[in-house]
NURO-277348 format. One record per atom (N, C-alpha, C, O): x, y, z. Coordinates in Angstrom, 3 decimals, always signed. Layout:
// residues N
(pt (X,Y,Z))
...
***
This chain:
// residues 90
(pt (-1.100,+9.759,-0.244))
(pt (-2.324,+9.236,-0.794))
(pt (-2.063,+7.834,-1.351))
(pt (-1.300,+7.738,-2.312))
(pt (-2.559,+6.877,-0.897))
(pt (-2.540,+5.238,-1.304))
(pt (-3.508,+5.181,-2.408))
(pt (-4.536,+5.823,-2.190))
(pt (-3.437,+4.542,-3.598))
(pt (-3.972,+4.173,-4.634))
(pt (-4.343,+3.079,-4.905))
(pt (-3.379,+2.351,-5.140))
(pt (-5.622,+2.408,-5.023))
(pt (-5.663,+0.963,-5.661))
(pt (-6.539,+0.923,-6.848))
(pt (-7.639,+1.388,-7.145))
(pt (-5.549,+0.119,-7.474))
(pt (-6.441,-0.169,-9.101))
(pt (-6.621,-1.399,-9.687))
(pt (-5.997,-2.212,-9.006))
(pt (-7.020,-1.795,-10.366))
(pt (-7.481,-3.088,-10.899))
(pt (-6.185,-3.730,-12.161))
(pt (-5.377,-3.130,-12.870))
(pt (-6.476,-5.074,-11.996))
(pt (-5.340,-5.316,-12.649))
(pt (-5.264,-4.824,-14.418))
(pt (-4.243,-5.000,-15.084))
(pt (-6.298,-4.314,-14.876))
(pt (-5.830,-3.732,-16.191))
(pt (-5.871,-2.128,-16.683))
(pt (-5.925,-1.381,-17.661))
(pt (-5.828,-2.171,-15.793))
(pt (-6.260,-0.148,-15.519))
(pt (-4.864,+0.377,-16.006))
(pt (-3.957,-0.449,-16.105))
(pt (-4.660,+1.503,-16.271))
(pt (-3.117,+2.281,-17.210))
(pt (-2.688,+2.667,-15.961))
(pt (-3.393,+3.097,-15.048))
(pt (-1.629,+2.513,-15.964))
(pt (-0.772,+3.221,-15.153))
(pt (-0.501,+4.734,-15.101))
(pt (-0.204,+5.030,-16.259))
(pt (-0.436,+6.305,-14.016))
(pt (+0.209,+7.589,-14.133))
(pt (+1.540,+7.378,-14.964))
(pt (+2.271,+6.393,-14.865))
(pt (+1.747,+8.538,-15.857))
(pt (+3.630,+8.541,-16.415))
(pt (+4.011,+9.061,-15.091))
(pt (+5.161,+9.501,-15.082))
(pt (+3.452,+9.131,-14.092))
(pt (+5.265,+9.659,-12.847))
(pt (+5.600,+8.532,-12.399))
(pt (+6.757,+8.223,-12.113))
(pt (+4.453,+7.689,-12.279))
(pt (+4.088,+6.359,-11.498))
(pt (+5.453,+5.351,-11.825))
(pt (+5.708,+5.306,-13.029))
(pt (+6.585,+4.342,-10.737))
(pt (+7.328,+3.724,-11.397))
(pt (+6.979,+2.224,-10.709))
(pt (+6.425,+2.145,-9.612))
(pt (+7.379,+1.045,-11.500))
(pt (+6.638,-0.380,-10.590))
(pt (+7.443,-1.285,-9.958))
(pt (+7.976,-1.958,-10.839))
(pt (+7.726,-1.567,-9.098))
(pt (+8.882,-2.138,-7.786))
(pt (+8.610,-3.358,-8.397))
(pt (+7.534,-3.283,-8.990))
(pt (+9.200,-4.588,-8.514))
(pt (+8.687,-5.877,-7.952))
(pt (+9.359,-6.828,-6.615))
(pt (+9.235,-8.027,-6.365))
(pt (+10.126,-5.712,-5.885))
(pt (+10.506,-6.349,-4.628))
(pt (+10.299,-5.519,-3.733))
(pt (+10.009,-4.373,-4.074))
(pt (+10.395,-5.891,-2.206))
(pt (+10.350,-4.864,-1.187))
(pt (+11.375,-4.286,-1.148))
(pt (+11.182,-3.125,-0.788))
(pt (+12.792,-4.588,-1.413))
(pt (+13.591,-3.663,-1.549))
(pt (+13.969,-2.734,-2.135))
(pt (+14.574,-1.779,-1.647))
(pt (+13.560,-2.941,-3.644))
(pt (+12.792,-1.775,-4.849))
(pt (+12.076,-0.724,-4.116))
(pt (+12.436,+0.429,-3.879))
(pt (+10.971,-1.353,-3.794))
(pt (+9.555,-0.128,-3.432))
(pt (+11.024,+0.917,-2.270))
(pt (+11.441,+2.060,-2.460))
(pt (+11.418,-0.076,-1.176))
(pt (+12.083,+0.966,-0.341))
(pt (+13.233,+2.294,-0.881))
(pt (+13.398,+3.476,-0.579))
(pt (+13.813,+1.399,-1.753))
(pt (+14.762,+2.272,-2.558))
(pt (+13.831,+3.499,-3.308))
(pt (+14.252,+4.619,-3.019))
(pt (+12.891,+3.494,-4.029))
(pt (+12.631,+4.195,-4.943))
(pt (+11.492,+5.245,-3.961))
(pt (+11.269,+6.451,-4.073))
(pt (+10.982,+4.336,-3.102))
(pt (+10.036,+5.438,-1.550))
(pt (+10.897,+6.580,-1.011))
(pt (+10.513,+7.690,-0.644))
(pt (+12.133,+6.089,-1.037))
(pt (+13.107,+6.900,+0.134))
(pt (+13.670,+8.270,-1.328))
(pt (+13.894,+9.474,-1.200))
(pt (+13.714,+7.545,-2.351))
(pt (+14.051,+8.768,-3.853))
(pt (+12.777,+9.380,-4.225))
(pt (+12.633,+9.832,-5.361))
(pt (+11.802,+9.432,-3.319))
(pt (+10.665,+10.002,-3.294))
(pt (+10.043,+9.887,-4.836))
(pt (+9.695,+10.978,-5.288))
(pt (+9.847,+8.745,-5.716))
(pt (+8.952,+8.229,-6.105))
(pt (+7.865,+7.671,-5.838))
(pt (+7.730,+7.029,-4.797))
(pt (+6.971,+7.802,-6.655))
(pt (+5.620,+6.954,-6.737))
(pt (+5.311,+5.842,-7.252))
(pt (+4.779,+5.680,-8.350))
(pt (+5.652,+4.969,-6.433))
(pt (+5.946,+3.366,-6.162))
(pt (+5.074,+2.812,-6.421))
(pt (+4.125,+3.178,-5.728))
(pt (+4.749,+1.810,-7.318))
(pt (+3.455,+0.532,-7.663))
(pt (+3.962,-0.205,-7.836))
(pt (+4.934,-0.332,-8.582))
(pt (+3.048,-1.487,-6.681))
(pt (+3.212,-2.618,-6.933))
(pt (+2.212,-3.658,-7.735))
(pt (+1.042,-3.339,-7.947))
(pt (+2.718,-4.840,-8.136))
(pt (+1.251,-5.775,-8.413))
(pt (+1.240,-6.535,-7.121))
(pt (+2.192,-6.772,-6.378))
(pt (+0.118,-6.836,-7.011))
(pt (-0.459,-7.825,-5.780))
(pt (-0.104,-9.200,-6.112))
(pt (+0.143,-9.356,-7.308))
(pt (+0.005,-10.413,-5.256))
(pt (-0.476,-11.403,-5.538))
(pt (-2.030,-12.124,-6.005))
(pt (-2.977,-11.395,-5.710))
(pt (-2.343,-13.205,-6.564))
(pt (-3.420,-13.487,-7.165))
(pt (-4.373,-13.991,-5.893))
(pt (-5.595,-14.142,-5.902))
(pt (-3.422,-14.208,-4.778))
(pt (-4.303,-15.067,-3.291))
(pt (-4.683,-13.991,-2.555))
(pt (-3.877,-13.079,-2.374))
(pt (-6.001,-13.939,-2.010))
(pt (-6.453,-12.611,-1.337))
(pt (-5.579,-12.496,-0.259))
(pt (-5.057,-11.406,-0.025))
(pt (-5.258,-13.858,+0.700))
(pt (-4.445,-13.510,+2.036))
(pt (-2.990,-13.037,+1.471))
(pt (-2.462,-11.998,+1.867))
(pt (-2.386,-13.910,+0.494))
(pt (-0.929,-13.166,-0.011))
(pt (-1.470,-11.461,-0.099))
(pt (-0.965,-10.478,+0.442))
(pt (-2.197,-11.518,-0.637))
(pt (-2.234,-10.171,-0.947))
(pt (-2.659,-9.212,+0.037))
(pt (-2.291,-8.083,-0.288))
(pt (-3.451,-9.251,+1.380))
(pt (-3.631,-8.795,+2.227))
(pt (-2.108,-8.640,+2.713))
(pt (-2.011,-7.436,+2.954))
(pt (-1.274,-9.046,+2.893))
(pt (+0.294,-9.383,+3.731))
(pt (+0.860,-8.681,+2.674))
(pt (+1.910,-8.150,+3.034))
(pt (+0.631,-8.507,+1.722))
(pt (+1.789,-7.887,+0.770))
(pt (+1.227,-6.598,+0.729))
(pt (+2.151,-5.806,+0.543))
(pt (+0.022,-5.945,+0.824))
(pt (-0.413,-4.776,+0.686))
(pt (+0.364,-4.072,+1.853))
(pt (+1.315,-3.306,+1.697))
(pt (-0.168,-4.437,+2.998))
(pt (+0.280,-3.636,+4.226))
(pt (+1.665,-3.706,+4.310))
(pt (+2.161,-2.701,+4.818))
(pt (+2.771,-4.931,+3.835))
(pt (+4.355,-4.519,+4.195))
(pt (+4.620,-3.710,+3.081))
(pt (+5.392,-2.771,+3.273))
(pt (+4.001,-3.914,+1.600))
(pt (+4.634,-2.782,+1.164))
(pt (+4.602,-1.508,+1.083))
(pt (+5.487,-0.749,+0.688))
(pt (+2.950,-1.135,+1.688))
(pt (+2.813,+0.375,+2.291))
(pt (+3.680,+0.548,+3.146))
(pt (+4.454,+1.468,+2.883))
(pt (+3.868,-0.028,+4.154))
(pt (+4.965,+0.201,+5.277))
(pt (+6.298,+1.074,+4.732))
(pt (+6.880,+2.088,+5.116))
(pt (+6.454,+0.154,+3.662))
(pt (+8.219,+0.354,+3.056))
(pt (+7.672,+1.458,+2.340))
(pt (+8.486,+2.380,+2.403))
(pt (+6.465,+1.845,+1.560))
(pt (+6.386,+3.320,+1.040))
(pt (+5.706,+3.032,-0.221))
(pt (+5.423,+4.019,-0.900))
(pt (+5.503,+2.294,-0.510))
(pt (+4.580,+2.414,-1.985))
(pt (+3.371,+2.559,-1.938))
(pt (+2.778,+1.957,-1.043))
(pt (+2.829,+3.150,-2.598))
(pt (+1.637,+4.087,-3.214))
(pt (+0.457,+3.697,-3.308))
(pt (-0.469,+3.693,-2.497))
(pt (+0.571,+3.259,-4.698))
(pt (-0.011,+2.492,-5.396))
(pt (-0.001,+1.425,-5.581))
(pt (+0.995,+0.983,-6.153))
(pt (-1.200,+0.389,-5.158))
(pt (-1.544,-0.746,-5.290))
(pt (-1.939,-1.680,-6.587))
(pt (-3.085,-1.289,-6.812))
(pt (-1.638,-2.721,-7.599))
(pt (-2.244,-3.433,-8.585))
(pt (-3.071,-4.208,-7.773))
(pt (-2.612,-4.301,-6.635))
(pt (-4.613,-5.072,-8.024))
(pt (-5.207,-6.212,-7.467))
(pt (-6.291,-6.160,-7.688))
(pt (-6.794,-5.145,-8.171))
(pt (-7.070,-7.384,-7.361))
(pt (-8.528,-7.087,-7.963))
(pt (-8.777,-8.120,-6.915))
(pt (-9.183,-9.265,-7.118))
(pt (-8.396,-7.409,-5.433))
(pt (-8.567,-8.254,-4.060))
(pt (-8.981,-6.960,-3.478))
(pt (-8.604,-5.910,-4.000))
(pt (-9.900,-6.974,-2.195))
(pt (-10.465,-5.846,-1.592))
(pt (-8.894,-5.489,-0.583))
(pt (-8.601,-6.351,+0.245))
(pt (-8.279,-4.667,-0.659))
(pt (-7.125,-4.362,+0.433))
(pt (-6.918,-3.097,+1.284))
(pt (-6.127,-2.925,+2.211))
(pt (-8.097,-1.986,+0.580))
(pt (-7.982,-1.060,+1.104))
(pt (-8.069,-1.066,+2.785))
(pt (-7.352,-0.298,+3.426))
(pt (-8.972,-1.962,+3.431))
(pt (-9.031,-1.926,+4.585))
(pt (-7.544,-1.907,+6.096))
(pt (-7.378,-1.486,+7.241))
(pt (-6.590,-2.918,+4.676))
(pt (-5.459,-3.518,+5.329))
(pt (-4.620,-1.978,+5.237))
(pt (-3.964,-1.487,+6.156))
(pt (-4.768,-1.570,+4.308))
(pt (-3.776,-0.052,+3.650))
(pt (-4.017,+0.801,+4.269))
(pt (-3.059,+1.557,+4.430))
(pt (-5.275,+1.198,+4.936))
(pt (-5.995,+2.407,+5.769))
(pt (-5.173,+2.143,+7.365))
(pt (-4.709,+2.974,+8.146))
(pt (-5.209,+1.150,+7.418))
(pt (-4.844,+0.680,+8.445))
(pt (-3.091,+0.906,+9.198))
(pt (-2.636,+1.347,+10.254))
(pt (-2.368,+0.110,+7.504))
(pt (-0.904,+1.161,+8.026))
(pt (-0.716,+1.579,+7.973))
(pt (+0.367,+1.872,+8.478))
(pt (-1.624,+2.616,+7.059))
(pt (-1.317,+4.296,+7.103))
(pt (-1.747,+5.171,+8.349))
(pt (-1.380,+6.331,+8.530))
(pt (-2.632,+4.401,+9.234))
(pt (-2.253,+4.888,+10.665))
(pt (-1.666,+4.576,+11.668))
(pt (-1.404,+5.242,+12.669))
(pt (-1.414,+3.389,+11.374))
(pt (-0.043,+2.432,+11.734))
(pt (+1.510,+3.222,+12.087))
(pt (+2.430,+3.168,+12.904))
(pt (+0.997,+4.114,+10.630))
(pt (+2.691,+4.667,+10.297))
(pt (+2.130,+6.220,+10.989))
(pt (+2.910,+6.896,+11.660))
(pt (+1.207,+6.511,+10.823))
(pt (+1.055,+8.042,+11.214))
(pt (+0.774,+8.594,+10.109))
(pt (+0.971,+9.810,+10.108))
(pt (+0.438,+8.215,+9.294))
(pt (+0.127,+8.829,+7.774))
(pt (-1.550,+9.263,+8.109))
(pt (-1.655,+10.488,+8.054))
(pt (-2.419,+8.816,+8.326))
(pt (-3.583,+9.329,+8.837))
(pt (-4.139,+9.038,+9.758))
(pt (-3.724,+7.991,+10.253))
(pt (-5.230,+9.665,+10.441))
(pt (-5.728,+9.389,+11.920))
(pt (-6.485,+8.119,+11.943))
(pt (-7.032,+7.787,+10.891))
(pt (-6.556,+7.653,+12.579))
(pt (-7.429,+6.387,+12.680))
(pt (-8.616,+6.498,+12.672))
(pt (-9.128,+7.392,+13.344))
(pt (-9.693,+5.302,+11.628))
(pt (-10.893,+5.592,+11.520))
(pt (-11.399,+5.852,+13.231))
(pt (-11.768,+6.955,+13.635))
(pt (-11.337,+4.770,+13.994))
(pt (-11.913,+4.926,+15.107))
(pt (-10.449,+4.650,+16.247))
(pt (-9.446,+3.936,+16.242))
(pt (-11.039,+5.642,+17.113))
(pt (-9.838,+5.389,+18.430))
(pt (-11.610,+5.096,+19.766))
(pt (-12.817,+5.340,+19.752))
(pt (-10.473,+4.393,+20.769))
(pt (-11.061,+4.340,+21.832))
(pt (-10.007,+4.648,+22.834))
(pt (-8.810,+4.653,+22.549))
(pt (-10.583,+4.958,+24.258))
(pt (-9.973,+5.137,+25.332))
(pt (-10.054,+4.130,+26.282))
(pt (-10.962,+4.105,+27.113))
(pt (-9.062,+3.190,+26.218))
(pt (-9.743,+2.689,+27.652))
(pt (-9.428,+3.301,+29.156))
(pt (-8.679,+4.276,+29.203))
(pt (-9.842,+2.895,+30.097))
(pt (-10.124,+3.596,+31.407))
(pt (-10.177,+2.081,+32.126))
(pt (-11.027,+1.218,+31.905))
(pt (-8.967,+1.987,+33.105))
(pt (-9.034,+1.506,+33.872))
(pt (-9.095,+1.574,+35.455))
(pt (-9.197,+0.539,+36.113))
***
């Protein structure tokens, strides 16, 4: 389950907060619940949402719309089905 919250919202007590991609990976793979903060630039932050879901973190900080990018590598990764599939037929 991916989480996004606003930048002054409380944090879960299981919840722990990466500030690198190599953090989030370390603490993803020790099966924690990884939060990051976003950058303040919507495109930084679009690019930082989706690599650090990739690497495994959770929970999102930002007060940038990103869910779209997050839904996305979570079917990316196989984490959920894709809103829409098509077939093509050639």
């Amino acid at each position: 389950m991916t989480v996004v919250i606003g930048p002054g919202d409380e944090i879960e007590p299981g919840w722990v907060e990466a500030a690198s991609l190599s953090e989030v990976s370390r603490l993803a793979a020790a099966g924690r619940t990884v939060l990051v903060t976003l950058p303040e630039d919507e495109t930084e932050a679009l690019a930082a949402a989706a690599v650090y879901a990739w690497a495994g973190a959770r929970v999102f900080r930002t007060s940038h719309p990103v869910r779209q990018a997050l839904d996305m590598t979570e079917s990316l990764i196989g984490r959920r089905p894709p809103t829409l599939t098509r077939r093509g037929l050639a």
